[in-house]
N, C-alpha and C positions, 0 to 999 in steps of 0.2 A: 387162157380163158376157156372155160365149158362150153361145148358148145350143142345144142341139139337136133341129133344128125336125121332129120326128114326126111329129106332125101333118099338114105336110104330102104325106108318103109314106103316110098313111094308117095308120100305126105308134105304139106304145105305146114306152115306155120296157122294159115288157115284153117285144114282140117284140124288144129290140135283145139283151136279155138271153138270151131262145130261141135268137137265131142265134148268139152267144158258145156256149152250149153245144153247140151241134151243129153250126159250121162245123168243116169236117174238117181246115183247115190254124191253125196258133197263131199267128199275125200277125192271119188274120180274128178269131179268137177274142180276142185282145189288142184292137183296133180296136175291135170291138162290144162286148164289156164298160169300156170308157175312156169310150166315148159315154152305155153306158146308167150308168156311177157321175158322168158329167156332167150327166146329164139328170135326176138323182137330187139335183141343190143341189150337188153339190162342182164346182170352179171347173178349170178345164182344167193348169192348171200345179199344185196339188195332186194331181190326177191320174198327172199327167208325174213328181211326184217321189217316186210311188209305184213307178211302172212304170220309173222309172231312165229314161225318155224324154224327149230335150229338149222342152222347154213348146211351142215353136214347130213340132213332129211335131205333138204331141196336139190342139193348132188348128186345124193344116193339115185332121185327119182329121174335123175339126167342121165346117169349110167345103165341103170335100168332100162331105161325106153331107148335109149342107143341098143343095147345089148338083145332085146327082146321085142322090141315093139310096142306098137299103141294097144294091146292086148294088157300089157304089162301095169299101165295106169289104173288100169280099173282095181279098184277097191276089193277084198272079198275078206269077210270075215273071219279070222282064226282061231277062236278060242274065244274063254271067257265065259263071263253069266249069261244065260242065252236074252234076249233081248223082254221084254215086259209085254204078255200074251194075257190079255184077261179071257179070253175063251177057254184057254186051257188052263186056268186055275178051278179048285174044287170049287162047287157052290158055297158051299159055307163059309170063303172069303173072299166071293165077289162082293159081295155088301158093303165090305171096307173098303175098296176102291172107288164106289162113288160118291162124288162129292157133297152130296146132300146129308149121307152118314158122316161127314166132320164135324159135327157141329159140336161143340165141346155141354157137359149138361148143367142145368145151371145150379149155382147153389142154394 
């Protein structure tokens, strides 16, 4: 069975649950509470089929934080569309973003 080694980071099953509450993004917060209801007796793929996460994530994220630390959990972005900025679109199509311009016209 997996199991997640606290101890060695100097960490409670406790703290894993602290940084679940107070990490400021939901993946950390997701990762760290999966660890600390693993570190709790329930088995990593019980976990997985709780959270709708393949089993083979929810290990991945046990071997990690044995290997690296409570560092390791935290979430950080890699790629991709960058996230949805209306300050940094041109004026010309902030207009289309708010809600009031959906209105469809009538016939």
């Amino acid at each position: 069975m997996l199991r997640v080694d606290c101890a060695r980071w100097g960490q409670t099953p406790q703290d894993l649950r602290q940084l679940a509450m107070r990490a400021p993004h939901a993946r950390t917060r997701e990762r760290a509470l999966a660890l600390y209801d693993i570190a709790h007796e329930s088995c990593a793929t019980q976990v997985a089929a709780r959270t709708g996460r393949h089993p083979q994530t929810v290990m991945e994220w046990v071997h990690t934080y044995n290997a690296q630390g409570p560092d390791a959990l935290v979430y950080c972005r890699t790629g991709g569309r960058p996230p949805f900025a209306p300050a940094s679109r041109p004026a010309s199509t902030r207009s289309c973003a708010r809600p009031e311009t959906w209105r469809l016209p009538r016939p």
